[in-house]
C-alpha positions as CSV (number, residue, x, y, z in Angstrom):
1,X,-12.5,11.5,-11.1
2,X,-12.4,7.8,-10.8
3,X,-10.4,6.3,-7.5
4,X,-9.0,2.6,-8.0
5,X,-7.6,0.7,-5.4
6,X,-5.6,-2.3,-6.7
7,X,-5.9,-5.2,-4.9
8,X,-3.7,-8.3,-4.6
9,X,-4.7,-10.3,-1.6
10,X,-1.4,-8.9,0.6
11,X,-0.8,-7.3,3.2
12,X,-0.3,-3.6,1.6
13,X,-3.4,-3.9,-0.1
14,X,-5.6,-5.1,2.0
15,X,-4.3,-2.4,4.7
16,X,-5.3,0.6,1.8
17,X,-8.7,-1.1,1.4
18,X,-9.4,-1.2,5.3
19,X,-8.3,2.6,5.0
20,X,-9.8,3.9,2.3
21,X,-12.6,1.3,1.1
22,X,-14.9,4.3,1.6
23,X,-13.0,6.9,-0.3
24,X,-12.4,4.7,-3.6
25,X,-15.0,4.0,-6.8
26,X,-13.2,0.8,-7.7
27,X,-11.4,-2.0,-6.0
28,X,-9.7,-4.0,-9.4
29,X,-7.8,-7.4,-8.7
30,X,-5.1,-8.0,-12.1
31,X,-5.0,-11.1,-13.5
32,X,-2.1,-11.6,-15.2
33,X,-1.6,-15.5,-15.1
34,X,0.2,-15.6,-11.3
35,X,-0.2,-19.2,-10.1
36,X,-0.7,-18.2,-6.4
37,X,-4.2,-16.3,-7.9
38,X,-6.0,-18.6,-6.4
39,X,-4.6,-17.6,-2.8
40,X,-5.3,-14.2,-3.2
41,X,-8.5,-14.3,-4.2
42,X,-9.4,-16.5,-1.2
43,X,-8.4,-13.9,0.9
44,X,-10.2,-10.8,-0.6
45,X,-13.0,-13.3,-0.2
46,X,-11.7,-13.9,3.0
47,X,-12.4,-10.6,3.8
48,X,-15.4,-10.1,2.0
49,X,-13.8,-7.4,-0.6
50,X,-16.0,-6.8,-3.4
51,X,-14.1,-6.1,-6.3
52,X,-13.7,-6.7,-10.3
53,X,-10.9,-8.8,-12.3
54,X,-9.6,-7.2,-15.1
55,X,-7.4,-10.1,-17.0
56,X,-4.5,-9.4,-18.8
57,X,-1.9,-11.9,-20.9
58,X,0.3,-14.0,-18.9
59,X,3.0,-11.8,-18.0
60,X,5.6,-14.8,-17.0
61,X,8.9,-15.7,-18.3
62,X,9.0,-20.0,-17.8
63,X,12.3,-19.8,-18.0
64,X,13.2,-17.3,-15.0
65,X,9.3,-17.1,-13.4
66,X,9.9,-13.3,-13.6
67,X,6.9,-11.2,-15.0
68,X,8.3,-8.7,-17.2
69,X,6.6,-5.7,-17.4
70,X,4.6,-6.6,-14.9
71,X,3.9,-3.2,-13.0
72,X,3.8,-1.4,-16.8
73,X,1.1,-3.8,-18.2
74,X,-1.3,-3.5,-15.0
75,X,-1.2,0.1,-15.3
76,X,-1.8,0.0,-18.9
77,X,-4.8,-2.5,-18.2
78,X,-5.9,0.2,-15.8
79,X,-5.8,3.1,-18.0
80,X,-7.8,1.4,-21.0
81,X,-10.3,0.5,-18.9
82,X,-11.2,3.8,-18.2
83,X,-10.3,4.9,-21.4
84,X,-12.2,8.5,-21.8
85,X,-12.2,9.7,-18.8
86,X,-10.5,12.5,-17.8
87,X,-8.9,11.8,-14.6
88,X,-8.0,9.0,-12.8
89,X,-5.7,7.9,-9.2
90,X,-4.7,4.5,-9.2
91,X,-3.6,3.7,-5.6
92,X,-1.4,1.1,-5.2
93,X,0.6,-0.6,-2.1
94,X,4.4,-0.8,-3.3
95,X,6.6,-0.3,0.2
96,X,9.7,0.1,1.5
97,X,11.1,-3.2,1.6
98,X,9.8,-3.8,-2.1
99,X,13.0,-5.0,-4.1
100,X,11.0,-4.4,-7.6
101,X,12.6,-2.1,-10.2
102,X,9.0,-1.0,-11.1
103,X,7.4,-0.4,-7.9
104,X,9.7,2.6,-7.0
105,X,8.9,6.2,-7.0
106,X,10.9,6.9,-9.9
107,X,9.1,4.6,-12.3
108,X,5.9,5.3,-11.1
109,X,6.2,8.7,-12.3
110,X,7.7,7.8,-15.6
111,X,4.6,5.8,-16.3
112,X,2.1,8.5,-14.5
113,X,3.4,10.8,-17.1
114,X,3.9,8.0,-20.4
115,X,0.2,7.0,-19.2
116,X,-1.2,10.3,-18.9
117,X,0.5,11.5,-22.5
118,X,-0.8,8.1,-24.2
119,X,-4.5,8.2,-23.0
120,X,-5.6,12.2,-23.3
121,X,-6.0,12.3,-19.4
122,X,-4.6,12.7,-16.1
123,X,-3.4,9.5,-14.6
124,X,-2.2,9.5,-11.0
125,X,-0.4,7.1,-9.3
126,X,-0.8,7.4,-5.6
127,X,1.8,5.1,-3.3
128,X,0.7,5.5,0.1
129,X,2.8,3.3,1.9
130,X,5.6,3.9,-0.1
131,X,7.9,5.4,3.0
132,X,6.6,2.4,5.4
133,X,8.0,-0.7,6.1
134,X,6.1,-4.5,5.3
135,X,6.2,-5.0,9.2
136,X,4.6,-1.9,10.3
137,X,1.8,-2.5,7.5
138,X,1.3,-5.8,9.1
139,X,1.2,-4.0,12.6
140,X,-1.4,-1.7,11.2
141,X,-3.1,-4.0,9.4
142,X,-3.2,-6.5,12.1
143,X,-5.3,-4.0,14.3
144,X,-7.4,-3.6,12.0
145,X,-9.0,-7.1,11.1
146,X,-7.9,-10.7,13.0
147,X,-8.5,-12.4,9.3
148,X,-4.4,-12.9,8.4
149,X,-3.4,-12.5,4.9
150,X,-2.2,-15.7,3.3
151,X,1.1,-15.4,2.1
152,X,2.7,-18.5,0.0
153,X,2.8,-18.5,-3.5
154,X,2.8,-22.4,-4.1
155,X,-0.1,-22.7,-2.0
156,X,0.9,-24.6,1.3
157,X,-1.1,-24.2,4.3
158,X,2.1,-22.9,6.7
159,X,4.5,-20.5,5.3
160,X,7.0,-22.7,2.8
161,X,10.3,-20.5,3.0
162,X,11.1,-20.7,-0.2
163,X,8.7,-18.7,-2.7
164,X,9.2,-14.9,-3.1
165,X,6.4,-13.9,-0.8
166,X,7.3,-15.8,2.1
167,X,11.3,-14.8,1.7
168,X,9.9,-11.4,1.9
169,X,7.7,-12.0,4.9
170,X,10.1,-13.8,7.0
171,X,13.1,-10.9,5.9
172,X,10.2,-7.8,7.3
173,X,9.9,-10.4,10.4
174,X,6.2,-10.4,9.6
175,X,5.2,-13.8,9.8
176,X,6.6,-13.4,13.6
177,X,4.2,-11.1,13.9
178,X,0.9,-12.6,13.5
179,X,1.7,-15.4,15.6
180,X,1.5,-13.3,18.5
181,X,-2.0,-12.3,17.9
């Protein structure tokens, strides 16, 4: 069985890889053409993360800067990659507070079964944190390691307010949080 932590730089992730670094083959970082990349692979650096790239097409819509499919196509990249296998668990962080049609329970069993059906193997999909809220991974993770995440998707040194990942973080109060440590 191969065990694959997918990494993005945030705060869910990088709170699965303090916890279970040691019971995973594979930390994988998804390229898909995000323009805060750069960000997030400062902080797995950051935190001195070892880990491959797998790169997919760029998911994004120029119109909207949605990425549709986004989840799908990362799972997908995921499965081909170990292509032959018989059995794999892809853990990833989706949370409570995540507002994504495709990182709920419901669609991550669709796609555990499409996946397994498609490839000739067992695919798992393991959500950890999916009954937890952003803040108390940030609590969790902040007890863990005094290196804080970085945040802003359009790359400003202080959080910018505007961009989807600081919304978020301000809305779970987590931003609060780390300046109090």
């Amino acid at each position: 069985m191969n065990r694959v932590l997918l990494l993005s730089g945030g705060v869910d992730s990088l709170y699965l890889y303090y916890k279970l670094c040691d019971k995973t083959d594979d930390c994988i970082y998804i390229d898909y053409g995000q323009k805060f990349k750069k960000q997030e692979l400062q902080v797995l650096k950051n935190h001195r993360i070892k880990y491959k790239i797998i790169k997919i097409d760029s998911l994004k819509d120029n119109k909207t800067e949605f990425f549709y499919g986004r989840n799908l196509k990362l799972l997908l990249a995921i499965a081909d990659r170990y292509k032959g296998t018989t059995h794999v668990q892809i853990i990833i962080g989706c949370n409570k507070d995540d507002e994504f049609s495709d990182n709920n329970e419901g669609f991550m069993c669709r796609a555990e079964s499409i996946i397994s059906d498609s490839y000739g193997m067992i695919f798992m999909i393991i959500t950890p944190l999916s009954n937890m809220r952003k803040k108390e991974i940030a609590t969790k993770l902040r007890n863990l390691t005094d290196r804080t995440p970085y945040w802003c998707h359009k790359g400003t040194k202080n959080p910018c307010g505007e961009c989807h990942g600081c919304k978020a973080m301000i809305k779970a109060g987590v931003f609060d949080l780390w300046k109090q440590k």
